[in-house]
C-alpha positions, -999 to 999 in steps of 0.1 A, spaced: -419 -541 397 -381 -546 383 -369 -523 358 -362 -556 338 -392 -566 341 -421 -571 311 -451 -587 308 -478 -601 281 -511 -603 282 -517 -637 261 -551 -637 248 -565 -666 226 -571 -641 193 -597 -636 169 -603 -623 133 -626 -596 144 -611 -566 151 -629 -557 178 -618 -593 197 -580 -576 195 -591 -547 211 -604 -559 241 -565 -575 247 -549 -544 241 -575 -522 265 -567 -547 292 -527 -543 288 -535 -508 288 -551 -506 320 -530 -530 338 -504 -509 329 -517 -480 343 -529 -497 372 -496 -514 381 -473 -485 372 -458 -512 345 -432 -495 321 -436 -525 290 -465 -545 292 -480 -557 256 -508 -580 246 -503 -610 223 -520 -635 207 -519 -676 207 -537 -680 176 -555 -663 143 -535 -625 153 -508 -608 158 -485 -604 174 -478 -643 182 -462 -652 216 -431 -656 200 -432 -621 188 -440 -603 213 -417 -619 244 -384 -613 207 -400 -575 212 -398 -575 251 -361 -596 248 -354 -568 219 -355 -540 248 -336 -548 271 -364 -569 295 -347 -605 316 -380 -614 334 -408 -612 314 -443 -627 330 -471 -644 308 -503 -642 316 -529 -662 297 -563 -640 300 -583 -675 291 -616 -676 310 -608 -716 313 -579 -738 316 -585 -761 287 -562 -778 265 -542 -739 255 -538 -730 290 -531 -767 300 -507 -777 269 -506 -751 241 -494 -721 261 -470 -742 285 -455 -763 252 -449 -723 242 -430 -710 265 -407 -742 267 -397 -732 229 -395 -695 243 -371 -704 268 -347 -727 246 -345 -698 223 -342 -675 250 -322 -699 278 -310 -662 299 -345 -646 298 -367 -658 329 -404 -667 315 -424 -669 340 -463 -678 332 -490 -669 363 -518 -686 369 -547 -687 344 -578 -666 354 -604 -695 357 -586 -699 393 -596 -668 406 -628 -671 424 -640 -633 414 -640 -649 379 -655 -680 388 -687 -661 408 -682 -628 418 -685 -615 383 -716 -643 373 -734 -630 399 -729 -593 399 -741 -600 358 -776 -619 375 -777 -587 396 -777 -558 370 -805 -578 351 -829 -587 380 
């Protein structure tokens, strides 16, 4: 990946504690995984850090091309407005940074069965 390159995992966000941690264990291991040098988790709602907050952070070091992905299990109205409506505001702030936002995960069919069934399977 570029050296100007940084990326945020956008989860939905929680009060509980524990609902934050499950973001920042998946950055973490995408990290690893992808040999990424920044890659932080944010939070759309009821956390922080906000969107906002953490692409100022990734802009703050340095990064041009920072990637969003939204770790939503659907694409409802966040995916489908919220998160797009977002990054719009992101990018007039920011007009030389390239936001990009992926796909959400509901379009990946290893979400959408593979993982259903392989849950069935450990309790059959």
């Amino acid at each position: 990946m570029h050296e100007n390159t940084g990326v945020v995992v956008l989860a939905h966000g929680s009060k509980l504690e524990s609902a934050k941690e499950t973001a920042r264990r998946v950055s973490d291991s995408v990290k690893r995984n992808l040999k990424l040098k920044h890659i932080v988790p944010a939070y759309l709602q009821l956390c922080s850090p906000s969107l906002s907050d953490a692409i100022g952070e990734l802009v703050g070091k340095g990064y041009r091309k920072i990637i969003i992905v939204p770790y939503f299990l659907f694409n409802g109205n966040h995916v489908t407005r919220d998160i797009p409506l977002a990054i719009e505001k992101e990018k007039g702030k920011y007009p030389e940074i390239d936001l990009i936002c992926t796909k959400g995960l509901s379009e990946d069919e290893r979400i959408m069965s593979g993982i259903v069934a392989d849950r069935i399977k450990e309790v059959i």
